[in-house]
C-alpha positions as a Markdown table, in Angstrom:
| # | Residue | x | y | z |
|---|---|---|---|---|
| 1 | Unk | -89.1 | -105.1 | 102.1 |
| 2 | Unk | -92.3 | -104.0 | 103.0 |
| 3 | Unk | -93.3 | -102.3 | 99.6 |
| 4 | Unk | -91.7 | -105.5 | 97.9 |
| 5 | Unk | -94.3 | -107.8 | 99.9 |
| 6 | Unk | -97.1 | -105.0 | 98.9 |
| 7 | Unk | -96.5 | -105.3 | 95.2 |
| 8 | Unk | -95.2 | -108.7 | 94.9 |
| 9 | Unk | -97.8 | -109.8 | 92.7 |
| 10 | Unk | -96.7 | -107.2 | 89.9 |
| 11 | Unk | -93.1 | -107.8 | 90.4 |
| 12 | Unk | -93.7 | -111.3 | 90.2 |
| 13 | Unk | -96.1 | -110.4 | 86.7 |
| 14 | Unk | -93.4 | -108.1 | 85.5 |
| 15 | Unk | -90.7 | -110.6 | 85.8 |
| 16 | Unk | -92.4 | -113.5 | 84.2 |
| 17 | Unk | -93.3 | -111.3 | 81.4 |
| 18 | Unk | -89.4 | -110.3 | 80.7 |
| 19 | Unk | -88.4 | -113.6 | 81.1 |
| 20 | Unk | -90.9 | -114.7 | 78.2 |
| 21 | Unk | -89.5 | -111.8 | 76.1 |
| 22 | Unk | -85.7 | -113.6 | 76.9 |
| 23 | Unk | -87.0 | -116.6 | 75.8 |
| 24 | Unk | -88.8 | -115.3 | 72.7 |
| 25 | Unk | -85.8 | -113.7 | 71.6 |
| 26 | Unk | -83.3 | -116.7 | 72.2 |
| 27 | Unk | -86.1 | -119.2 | 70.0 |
| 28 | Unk | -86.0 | -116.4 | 67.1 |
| 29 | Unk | -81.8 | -116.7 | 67.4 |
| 30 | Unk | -82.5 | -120.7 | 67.5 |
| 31 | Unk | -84.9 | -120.8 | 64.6 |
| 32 | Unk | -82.8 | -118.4 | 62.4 |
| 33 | Unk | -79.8 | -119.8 | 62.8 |
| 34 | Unk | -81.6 | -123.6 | 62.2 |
| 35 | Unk | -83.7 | -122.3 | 59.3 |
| 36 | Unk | -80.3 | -121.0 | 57.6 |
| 37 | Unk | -78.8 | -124.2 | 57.8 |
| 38 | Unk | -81.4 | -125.7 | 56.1 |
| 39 | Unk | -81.8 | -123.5 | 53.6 |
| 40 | Unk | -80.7 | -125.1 | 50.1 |
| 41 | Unk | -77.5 | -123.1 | 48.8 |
| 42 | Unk | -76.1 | -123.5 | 44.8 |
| 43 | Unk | -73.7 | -121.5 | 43.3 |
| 44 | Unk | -72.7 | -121.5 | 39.6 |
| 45 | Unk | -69.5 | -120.0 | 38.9 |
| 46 | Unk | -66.9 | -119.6 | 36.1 |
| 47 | Unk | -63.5 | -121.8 | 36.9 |
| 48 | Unk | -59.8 | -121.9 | 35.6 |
| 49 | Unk | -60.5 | -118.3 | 34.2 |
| 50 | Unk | -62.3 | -116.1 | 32.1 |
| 51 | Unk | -62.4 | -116.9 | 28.8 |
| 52 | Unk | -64.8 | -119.3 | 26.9 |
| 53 | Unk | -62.6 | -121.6 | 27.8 |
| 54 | Unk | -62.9 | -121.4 | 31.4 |
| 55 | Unk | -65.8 | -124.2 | 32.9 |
| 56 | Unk | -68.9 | -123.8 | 34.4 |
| 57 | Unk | -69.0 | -124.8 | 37.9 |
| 58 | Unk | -71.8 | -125.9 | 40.1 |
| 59 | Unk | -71.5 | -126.1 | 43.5 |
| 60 | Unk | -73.9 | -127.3 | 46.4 |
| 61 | Unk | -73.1 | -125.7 | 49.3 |
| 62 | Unk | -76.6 | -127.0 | 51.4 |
| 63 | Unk | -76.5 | -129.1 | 54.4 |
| 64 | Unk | -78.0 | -131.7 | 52.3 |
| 65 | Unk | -77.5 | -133.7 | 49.3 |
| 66 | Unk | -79.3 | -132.4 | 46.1 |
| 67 | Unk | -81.0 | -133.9 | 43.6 |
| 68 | Unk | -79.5 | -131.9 | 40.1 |
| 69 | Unk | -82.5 | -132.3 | 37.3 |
| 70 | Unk | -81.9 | -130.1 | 34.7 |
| 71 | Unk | -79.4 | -127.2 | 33.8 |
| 72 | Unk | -80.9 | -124.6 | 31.6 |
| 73 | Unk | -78.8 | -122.1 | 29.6 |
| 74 | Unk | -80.0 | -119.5 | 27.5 |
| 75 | Unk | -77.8 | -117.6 | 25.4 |
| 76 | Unk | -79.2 | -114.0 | 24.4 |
| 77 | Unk | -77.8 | -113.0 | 20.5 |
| 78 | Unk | -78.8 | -109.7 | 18.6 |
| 79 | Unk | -81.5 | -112.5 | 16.9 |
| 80 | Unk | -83.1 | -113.3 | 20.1 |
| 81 | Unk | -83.0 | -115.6 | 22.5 |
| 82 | Unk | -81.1 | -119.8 | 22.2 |
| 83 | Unk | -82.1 | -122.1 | 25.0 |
| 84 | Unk | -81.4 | -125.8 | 25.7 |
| 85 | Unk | -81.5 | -128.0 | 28.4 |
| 86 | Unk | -77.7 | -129.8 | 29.1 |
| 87 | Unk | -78.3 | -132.0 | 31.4 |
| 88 | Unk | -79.3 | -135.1 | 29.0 |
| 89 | Unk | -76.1 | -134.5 | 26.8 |
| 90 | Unk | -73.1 | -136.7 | 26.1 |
| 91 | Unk | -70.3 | -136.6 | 28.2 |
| 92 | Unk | -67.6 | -136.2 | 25.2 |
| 93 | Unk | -69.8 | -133.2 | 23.7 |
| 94 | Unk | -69.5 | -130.8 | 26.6 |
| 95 | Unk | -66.5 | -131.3 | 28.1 |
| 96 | Unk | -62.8 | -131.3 | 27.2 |
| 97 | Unk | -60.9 | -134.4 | 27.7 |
| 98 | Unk | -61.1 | -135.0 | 31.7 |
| 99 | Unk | -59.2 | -137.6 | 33.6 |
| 100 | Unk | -61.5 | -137.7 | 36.5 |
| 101 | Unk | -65.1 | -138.1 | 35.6 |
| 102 | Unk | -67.0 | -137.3 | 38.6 |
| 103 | Unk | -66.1 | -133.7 | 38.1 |
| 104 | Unk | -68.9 | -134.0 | 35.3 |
| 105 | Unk | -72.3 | -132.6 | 36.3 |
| 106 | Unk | -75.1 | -135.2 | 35.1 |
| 107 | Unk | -78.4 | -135.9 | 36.4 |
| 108 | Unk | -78.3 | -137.2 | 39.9 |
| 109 | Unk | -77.4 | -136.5 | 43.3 |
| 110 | Unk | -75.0 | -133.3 | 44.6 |
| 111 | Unk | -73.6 | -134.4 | 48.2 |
| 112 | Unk | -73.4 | -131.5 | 50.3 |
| 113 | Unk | -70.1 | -129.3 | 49.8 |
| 114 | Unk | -69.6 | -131.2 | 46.7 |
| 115 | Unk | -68.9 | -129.8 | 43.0 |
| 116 | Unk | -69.0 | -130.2 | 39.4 |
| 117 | Unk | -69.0 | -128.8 | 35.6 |
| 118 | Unk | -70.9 | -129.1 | 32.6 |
| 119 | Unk | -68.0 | -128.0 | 30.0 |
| 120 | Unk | -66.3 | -125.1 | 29.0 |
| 121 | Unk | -68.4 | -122.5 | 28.4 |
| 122 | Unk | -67.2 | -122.3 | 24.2 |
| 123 | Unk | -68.5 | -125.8 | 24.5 |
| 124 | Unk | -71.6 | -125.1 | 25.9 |
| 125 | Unk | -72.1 | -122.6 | 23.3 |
| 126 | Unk | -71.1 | -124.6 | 20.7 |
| 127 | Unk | -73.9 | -127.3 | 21.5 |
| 128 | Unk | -76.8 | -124.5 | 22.1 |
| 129 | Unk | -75.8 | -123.5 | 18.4 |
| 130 | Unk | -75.9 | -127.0 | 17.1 |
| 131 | Unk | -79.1 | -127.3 | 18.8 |
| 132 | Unk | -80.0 | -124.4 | 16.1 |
| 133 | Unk | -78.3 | -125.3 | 13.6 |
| 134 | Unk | -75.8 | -122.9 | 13.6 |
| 135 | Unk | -72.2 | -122.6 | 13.9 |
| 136 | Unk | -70.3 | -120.4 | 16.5 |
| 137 | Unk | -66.6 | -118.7 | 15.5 |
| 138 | Unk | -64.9 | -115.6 | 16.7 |
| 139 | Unk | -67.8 | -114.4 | 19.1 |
| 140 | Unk | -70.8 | -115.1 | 16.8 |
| 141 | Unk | -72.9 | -117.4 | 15.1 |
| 142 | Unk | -73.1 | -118.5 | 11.6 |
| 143 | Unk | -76.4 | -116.2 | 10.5 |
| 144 | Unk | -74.4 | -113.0 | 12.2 |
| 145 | Unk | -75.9 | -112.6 | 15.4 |
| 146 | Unk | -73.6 | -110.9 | 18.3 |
| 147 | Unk | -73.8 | -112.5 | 21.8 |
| 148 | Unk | -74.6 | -110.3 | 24.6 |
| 149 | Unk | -75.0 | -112.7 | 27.9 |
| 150 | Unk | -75.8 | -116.0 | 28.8 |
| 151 | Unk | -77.8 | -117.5 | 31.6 |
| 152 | Unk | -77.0 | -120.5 | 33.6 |
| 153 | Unk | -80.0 | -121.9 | 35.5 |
| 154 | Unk | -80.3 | -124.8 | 37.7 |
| 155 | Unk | -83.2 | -126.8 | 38.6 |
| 156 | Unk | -82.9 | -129.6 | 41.4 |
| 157 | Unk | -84.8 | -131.2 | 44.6 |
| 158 | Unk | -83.3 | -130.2 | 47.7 |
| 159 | Unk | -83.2 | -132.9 | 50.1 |
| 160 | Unk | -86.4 | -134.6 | 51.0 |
| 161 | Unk | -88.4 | -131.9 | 50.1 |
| 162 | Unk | -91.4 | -132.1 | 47.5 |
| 163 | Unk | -91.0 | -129.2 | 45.0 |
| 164 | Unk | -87.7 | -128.4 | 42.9 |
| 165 | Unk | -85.6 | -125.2 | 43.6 |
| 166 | Unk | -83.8 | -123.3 | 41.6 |
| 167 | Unk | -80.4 | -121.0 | 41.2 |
| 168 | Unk | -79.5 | -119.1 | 38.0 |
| 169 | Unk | -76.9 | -116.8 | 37.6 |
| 170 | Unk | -76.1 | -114.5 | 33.9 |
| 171 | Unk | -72.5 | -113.9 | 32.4 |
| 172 | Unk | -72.0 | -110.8 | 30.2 |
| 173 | Unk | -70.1 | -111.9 | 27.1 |
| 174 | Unk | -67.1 | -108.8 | 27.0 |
| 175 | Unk | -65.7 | -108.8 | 23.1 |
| 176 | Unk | -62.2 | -107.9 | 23.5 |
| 177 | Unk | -60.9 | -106.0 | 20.1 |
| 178 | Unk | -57.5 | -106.1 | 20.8 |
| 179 | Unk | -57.3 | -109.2 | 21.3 |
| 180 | Unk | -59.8 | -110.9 | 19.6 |
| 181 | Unk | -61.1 | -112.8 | 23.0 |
| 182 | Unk | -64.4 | -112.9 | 25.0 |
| 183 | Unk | -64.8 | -112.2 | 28.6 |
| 184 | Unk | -67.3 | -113.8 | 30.4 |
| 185 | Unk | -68.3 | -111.1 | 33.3 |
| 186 | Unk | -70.7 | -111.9 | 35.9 |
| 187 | Unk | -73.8 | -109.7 | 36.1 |
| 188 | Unk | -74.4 | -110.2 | 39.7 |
| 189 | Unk | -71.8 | -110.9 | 42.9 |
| 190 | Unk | -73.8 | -113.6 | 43.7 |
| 191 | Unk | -76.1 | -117.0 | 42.3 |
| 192 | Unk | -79.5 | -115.8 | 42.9 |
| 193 | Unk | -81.8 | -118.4 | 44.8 |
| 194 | Unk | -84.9 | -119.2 | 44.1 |
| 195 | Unk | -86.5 | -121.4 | 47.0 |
| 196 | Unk | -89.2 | -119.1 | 48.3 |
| 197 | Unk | -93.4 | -120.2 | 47.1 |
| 198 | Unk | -93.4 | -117.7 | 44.8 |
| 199 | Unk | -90.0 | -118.6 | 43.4 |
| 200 | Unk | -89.8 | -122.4 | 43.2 |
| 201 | Unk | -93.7 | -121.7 | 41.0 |
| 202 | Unk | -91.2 | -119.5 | 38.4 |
| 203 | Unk | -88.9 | -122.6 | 38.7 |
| 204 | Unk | -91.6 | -125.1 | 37.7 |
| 205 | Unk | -92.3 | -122.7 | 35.1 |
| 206 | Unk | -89.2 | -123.4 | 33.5 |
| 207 | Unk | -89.6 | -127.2 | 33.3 |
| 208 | Unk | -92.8 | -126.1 | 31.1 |
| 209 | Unk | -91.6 | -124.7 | 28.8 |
| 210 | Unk | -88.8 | -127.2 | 28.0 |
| 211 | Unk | -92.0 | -129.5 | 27.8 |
């Protein structure tokens, strides 16, 4: 007892100093775990298989609504690159005939958890060729190109915040001789995000040069 009253004051230092390293370390859990919930999360996925024929999804899987602006695909040929933007076309001209029409993607709000399509993929193809005024049939275009991949990218306001972010993901177009059908294989395991400074400046980048 004696050495503890002689040295009280650095016991009593020590002790205040671990208990600010406690609470340090419990504010960085708190602040991680809050800052992942409100990070925005979009996923773009193939749906009802592989094929051209299977649809391309978009999900939002944020805590918050989403604002969905504009869905870029670019479709990469052995003639260079196609790109349009989708998200002003008609209804009937990407999408097979669909009973419930809220599992269109359009411009406007995503709730949270929600999800929606733009069209098969042959159709989306189909409409970036158009665009180009070329035809697509048995896994090429009209003037002979071959198509390697094709990128999906989404650009949309995340909540209330100011500046769009973005998600893209690229499907590697498999020709299958044998059977005379195309595979669409993801290149990645996941959407990659793009909601960093650096990234949502590459994401306004692609609104310019739509413009």
């Amino acid at each position: 007892m004696e050495w503890f009253a002689q040295n009280s004051r650095a016991i009593t230092a020590v002790s205040s100093l671990f208990t600010l390293f406690v609470w340090v370390f419990y504010a960085q859990i708190l602040y991680r775990n809050f800052a992942r919930t409100r990070r925005p999360r979009l996923i773009i996925n193939r749906g009802h298989g592989n094929g051209l024929g299977a649809r391309c999804l978009i999900s939002n899987m944020s805590s918050e609504p989403i604002f969905l602006e504009h869905v870029i695909v670019s479709l990469h040929t052995s003639e260079g690159w196609l790109t349009k933007d989708l998200i002003d076309e008609e209804v009937d001209s990407l999408r097979e005939v669909e009973s419930d029409s809220q599992q269109l993607s359009s411009q406007g709000p995503m709730l949270s958890g929600s999800f929606s399509h733009i069209g098969t993929f042959r159709a989306i193809i189909q409409q970036i060729c158009r665009n180009h005024d070329l035809d697509f049939a048995q896994g090429q275009t009209s003037n002979g190109a071959t198509l390697h991949h094709l990128d999906v990218r989404v650009v949309a306001i995340y909540g209330s915040e100011d500046h769009p972010i973005g998600a893209a993901r690229r499907f590697r177009m498999v020709q299958k001789d044998e059977e005379d059908t195309c595979v669409l294989v993801p290149v990645s395991i996941d959407t990659k995000r793009y909601a960093s400074r650096l990234q949502r400046w590459r994401v306004r980048q692609w609104i310019r040069r739509l413009d």
